[in-house]
C-alpha positions in Angstrom: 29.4 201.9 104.9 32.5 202.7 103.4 36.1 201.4 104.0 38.8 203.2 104.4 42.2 201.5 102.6 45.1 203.2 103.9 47.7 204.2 100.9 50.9 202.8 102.3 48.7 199.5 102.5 48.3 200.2 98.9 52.0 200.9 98.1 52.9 197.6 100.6 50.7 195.8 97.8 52.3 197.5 95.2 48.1 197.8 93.5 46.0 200.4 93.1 42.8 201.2 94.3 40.8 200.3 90.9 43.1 196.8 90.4 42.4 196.6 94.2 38.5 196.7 93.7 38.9 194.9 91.0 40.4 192.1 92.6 37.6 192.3 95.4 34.9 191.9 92.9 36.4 189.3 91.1 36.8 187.1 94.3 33.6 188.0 95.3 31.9 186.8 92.1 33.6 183.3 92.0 32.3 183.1 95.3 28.8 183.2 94.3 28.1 185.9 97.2 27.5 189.0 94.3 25.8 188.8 90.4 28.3 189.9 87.4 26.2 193.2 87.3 27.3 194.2 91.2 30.6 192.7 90.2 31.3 195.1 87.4 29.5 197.9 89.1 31.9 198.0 92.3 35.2 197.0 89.7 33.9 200.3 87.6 33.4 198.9 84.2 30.8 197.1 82.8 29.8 193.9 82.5 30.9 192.8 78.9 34.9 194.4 80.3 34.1 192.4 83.4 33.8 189.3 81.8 36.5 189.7 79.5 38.8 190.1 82.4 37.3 186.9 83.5 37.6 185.6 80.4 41.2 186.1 80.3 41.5 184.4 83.7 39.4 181.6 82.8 37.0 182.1 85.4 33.5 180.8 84.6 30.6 183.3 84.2 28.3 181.3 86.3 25.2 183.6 85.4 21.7 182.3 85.8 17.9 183.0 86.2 18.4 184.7 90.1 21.5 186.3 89.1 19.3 188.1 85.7 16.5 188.8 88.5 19.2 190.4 90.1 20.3 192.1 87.8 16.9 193.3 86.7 16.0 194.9 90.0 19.3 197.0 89.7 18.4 198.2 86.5 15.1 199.6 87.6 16.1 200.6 90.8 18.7 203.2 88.9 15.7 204.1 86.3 17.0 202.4 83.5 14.9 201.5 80.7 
């Protein structure tokens, strides 16, 4: 599915597209409903910028055993090893 943001919406908002997913992700995260491996993925960094932007915003990096699993599965679903 993709999702079409219209740019004046963008300009209205004064944000760009990347702070825009950005923003997503990190809203998403605290909300438990993606891992901080999708999180970074869909912001476009990885996950050690990820969490520093968390970091900075003193968001907690609530990262446990299902959210490794997770993370795992990604991993080897894109071949890395």
């Amino acid at each position: 599915m993709g999702l079409i943001i219209p740019d004046e919406f963008l300009q209205t908002a004064h944000i760009s597209e990347a702070d825009l997913k950005l923003e997503i992700a990190i809203v998403l995260f605290q909300q438990e409903k993606i891992t901080l491996g999708t999180a970074s993925q869909f912001a476009g960094m990885n996950q050690l910028q990820f969490q520093r932007i968390l970091g900075r915003r003193q968001i907690p990096s609530h990262y446990g055993v299902e959210e490794f699993q997770q993370d795992l599965k990604t991993l080897e679903a894109n071949n890395w090893r």
